[in-house]
C-alpha positions in Angstrom: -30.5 102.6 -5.0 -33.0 101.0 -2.5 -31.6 99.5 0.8 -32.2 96.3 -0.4 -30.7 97.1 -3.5 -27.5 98.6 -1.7 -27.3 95.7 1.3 -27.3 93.1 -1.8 -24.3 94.8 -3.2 -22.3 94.8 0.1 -22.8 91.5 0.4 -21.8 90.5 -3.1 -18.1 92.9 -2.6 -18.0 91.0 0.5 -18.4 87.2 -0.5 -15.9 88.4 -3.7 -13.2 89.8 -0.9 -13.6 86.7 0.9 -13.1 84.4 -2.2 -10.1 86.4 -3.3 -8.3 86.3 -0.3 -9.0 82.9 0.0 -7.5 82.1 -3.1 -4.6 84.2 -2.3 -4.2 82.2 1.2 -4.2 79.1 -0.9 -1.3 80.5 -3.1 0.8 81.2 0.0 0.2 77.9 1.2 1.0 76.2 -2.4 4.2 77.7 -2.5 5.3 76.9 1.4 4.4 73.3 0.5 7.6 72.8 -1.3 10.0 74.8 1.5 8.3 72.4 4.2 9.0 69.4 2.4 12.2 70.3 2.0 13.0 71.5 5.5 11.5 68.2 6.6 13.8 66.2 4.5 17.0 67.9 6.0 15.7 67.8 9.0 15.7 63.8 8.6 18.7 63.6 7.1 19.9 65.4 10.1 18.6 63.0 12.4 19.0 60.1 11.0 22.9 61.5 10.8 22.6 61.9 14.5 21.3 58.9 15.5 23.9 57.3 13.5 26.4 59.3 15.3 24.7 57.9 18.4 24.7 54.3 17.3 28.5 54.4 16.5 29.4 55.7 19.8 26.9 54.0 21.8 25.1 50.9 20.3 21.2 50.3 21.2 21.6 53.5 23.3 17.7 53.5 23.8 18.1 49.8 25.4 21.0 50.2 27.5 21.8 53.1 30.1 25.5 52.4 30.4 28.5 52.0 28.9 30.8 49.7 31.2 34.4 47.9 30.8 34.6 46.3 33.7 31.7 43.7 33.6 31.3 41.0 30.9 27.7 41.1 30.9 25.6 43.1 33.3 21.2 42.4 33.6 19.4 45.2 33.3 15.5 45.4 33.3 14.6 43.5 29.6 11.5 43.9 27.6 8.8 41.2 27.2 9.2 41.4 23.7 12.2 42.9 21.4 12.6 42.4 18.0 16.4 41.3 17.2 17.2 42.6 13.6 19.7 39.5 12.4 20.5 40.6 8.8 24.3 42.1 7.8 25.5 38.9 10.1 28.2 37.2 10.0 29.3 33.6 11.2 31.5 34.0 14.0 33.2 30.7 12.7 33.9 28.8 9.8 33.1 25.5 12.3 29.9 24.0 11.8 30.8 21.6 14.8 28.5 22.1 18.2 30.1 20.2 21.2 28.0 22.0 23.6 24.7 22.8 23.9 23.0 25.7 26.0 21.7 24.7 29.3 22.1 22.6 32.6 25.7 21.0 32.2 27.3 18.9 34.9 25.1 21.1 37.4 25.4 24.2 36.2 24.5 26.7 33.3 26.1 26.7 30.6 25.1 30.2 29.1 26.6 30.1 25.6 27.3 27.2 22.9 30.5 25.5 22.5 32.2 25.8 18.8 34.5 23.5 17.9 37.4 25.4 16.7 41.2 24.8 16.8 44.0 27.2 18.2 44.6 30.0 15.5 41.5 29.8 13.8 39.8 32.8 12.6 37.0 34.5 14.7 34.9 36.9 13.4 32.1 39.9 14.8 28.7 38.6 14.4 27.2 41.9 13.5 28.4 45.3 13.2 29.0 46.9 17.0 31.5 48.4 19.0 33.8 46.2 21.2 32.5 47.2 25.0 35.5 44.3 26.9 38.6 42.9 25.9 40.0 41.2 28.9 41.1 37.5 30.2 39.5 36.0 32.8 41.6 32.8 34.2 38.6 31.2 36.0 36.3 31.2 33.1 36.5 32.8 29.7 40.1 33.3 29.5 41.0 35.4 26.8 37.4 36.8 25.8 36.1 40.2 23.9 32.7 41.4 24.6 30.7 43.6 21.3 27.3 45.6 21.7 25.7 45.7 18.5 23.4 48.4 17.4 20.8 45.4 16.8 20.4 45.2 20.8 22.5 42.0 21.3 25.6 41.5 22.8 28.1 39.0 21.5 30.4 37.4 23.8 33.3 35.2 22.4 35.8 32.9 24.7 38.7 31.1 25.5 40.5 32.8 22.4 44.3 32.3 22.2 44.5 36.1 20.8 42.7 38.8 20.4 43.3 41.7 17.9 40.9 44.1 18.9 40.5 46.9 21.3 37.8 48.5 23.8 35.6 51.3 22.0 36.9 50.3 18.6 33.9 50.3 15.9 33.7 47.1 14.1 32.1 45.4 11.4 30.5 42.4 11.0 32.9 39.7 9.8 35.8 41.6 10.8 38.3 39.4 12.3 38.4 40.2 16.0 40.5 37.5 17.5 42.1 33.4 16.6 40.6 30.7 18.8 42.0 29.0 21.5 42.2 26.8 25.1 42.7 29.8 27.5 40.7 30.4 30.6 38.1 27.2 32.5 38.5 25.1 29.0 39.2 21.3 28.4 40.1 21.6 24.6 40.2 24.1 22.0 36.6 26.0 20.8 34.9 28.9 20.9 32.6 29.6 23.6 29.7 32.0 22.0 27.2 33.9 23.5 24.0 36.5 22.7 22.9 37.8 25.6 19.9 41.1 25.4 20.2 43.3 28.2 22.8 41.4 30.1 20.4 38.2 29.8 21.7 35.3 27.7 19.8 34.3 25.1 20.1 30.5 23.6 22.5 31.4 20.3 20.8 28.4 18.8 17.6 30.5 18.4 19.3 32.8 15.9 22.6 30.9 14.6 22.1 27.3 12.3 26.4 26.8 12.5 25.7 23.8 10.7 24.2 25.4 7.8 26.1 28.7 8.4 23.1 30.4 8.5 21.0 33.0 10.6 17.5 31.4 11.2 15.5 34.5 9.9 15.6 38.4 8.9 14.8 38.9 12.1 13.6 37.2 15.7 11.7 38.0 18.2 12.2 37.6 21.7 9.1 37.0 23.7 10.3 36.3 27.4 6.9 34.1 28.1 7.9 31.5 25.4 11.6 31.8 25.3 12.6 28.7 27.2 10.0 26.7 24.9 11.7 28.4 21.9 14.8 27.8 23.3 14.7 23.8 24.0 12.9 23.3 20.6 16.1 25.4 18.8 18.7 23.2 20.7 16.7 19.9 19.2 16.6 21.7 15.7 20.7 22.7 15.7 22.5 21.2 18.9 24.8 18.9 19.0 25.5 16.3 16.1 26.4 13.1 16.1 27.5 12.7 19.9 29.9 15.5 19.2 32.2 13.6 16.9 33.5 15.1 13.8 36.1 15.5 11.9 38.7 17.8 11.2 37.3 19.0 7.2 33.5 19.0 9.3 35.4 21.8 11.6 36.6 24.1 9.4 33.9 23.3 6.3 36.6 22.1 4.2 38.9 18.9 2.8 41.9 21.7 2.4 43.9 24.2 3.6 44.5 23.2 7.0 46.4 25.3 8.9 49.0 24.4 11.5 49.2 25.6 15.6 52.9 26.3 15.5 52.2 28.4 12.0 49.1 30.3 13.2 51.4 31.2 16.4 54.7 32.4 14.4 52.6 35.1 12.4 50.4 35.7 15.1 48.0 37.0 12.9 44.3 35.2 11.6 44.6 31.9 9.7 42.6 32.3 6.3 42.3 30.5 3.0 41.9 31.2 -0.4 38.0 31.9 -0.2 38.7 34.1 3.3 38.9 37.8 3.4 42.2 39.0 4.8 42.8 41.9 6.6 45.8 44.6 7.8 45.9 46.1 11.3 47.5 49.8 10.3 50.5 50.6 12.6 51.6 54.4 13.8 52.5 56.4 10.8 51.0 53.9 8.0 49.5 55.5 5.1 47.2 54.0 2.1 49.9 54.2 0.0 52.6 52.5 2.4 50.0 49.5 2.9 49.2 48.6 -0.8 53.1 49.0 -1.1 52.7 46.2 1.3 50.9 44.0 -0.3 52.1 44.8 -4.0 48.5 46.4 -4.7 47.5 49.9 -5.8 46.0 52.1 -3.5 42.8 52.4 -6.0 42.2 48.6 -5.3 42.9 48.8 -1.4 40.3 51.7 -1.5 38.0 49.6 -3.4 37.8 46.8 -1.4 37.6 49.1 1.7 34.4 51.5 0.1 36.8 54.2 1.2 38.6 57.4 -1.0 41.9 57.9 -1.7 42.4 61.0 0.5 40.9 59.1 3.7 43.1 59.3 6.8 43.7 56.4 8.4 44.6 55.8 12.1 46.8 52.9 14.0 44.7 50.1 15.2 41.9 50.5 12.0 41.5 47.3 9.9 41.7 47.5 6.1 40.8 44.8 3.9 43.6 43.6 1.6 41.9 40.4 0.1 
């Protein structure tokens, strides 16, 4: 065999080695595919199961740097622009009534809207969140809780006549957190209601039609170099109606089922009607089975309503819905 002959041939073996090995590399790498995919996939699941974790314990943790009792609402640096997730709400009253708008009021701020409600009516969390204060305040809020939701906002609601909720306790949206009242710096019974982002309070108008019942959008964005233009323009869409009169059925959304002070103060418990979903506060040593004894129901029906099994523990001071 010539050297030409022989180099030819090396070359040949050697492209053939290549291409084999090649092919073999692509093999390995076929069969890894799968086993990354699936190591991805738990490793979402495991983070998503973390931050979860993380949200229940500490709401909007990547906004807010602390976790404090003692202050109702505290400013900390705010974006320019936040987007506030507003589905899985829930009206924090049945009253469609504004008596007070957001703004200047007999020379001050008035950071929040007044709701009319009467003493003993149902309040409920906006969104889902963990209660951050529960605490009375004589000189202004008077009986008040404060929630941080894992949307970024914080709800504030005032002058309650009771509340039935406690600090760090996880809640859902449209659970019943307190009854409303005249307590605290108040001239007649409502609801004073705030949404404040970062300790900043935020018109409640721009995200809550109480008239219609309604969130304003999926979602809304805060931009702070057009809020107060957003702002004034929400308050003329959904402010106050007719001077601030109404009527008793234009309060609670309803010709029936009124429900008397002196009543809602003997049970001491939330005033609902027939349409309204009622709810137990479990005491120490209360089972499933005891509470659907309770309420003549069976514990498969309690479970349903609650999206919970039969073998889940339950602890004093959790909620279960019963209606």
């Amino acid at each position: 065999m010539t050297l030409k002959n022989t180099i030819k041939a090396l070359a040949i073996t050697a492209i053939a080695l290549v291409s084999v090995q090649g092919v073999s590399a692509q093999d390995v790498l076929a069969r890894q595919a799968p086993i990354d995919r699936n190591n991805k996939a738990v490793d979402s699941m495991a983070v998503r199961h973390m931050r979860h974790n993380e949200d229940l314990e500490n709401p909007s943790s990547d906004l807010y740097d602390y976790w404090d009792n003692v202050h109702a609402y505290k400013q900390t640096p705010l974006p320019d622009e936040y987007k506030i997730n507003l589905r899985g709400f829930c009206m924090p009253t049945k009253s469609r009534v504004i008596t007070s708008n957001y703004g200047r009021r007999w020379g001050r701020n008035h950071r929040g809207l007044d709701i009319k409600v009467y003493i003993g009516d149902t309040i409920y969390a906006a969104f889902s969140g963990k209660v951050r204060v529960v605490k009375y305040d004589g000189n202004g809020y008077g009986k008040y809780i404060v929630i941080r939701h894992n949307n970024g906002l914080e709800t504030i609601y005032g002058h309650l006549s009771h509340q039935i909720v406690h600090e760090n306790q996880i809640v859902r949206a449209g659970q019943p957190i307190g009854l409303g009242g005249n307590t605290g710096r108040s001239t007649g019974s409502h609801l004073h209601f705030e949404t404040r982002l970062c300790g900043v309070a935020l018109n409640p108008a721009l995200m809550f039609d109480f008239r219609n019942q309604d969130v304003t959008g999926d979602y809304y964005v805060y931009r702070k170099s057009t809020n107060d233009m957003e702002s004034e323009r929400a308050t003329a869409l959904r402010g106050v109606k007719n001077g601030g009169r109404y009527t008793p059925e234009e309060v609670r959304g309803t010709a029936s089922q009124e429900k008397s002070v002196e009543d809602a103060k003997e049970n001491d418990k939330p005033v609902a009607t027939h349409n309204e979903i009622r709810w137990h506060v479990v005491a120490q040593g209360e089972t499933l089975e005891s509470v659907a004894k309770k309420y003549n129901m069976s514990v498969e029906r309690l479970c349903r309503l609650n999206n919970i099994g039969p073998y889940t523990q339950i602890n004093r001071g959790n909620q279960l819905r019963y209606q």
